[in-house]
C-alpha positions in Angstrom: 96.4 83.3 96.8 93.4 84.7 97.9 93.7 85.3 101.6 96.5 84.9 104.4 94.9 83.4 107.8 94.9 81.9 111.0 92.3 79.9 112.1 91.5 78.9 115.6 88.4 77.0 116.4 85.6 79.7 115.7 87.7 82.8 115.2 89.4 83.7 111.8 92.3 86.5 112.2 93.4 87.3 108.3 95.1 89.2 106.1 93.7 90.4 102.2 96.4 90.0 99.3 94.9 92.1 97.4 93.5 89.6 95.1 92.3 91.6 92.3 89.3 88.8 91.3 87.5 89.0 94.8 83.7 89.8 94.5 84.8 90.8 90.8 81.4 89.7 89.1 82.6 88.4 86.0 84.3 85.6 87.7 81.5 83.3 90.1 83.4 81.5 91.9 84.6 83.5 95.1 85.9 81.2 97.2 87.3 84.1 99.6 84.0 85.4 100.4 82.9 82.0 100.8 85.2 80.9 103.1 84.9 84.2 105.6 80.9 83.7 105.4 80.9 80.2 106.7 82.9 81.7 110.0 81.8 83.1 113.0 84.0 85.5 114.5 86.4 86.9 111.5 89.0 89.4 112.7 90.9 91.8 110.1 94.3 91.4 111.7 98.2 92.3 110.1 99.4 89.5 111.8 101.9 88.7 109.1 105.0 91.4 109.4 105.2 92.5 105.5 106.5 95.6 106.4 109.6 96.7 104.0 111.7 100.1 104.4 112.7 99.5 100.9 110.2 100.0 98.9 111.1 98.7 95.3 112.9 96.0 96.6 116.6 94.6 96.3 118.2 93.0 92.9 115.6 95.3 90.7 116.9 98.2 87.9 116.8 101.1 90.3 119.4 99.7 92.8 121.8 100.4 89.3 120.6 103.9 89.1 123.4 105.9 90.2 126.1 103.6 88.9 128.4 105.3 86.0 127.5 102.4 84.1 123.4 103.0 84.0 123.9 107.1 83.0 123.1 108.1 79.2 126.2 109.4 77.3 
């Protein structure tokens, strides 16, 4: 996924995904760029709440860390 947006008749408010192939040149087709040229009125906008206070996320490794059973013997 390239882009996260809403669209309302001429205005564009969006969010990047950090999609590492946008206006990379080995690969032509940017449909991204594409898309955001063809509009009028394109606002950079966070309107999607990603926010996390944890950073690493629950269910990984490092939620183990300080159990007995992750320490080397």
């Amino acid at each position: 996924m390239g882009l996260r947006y809403l669209q309302s008749h001429d205005t564009v408010l969006f969010q990047p995904t950090a999609d590492p192939t946008f206006l990379y040149p080995e690969f032509t087709s940017q449909r991204v760029f594409d898309f955001l040229k063809k509009n009028k009125t394109i606002i950079y906008e966070d309107y999607i709440d990603t926010w996390q206070t944890e950073p690493l996320g629950s269910g990984w490794a490092w939620n183990d860390y300080n159990d007995d059973y992750m320490q080397k013997e």
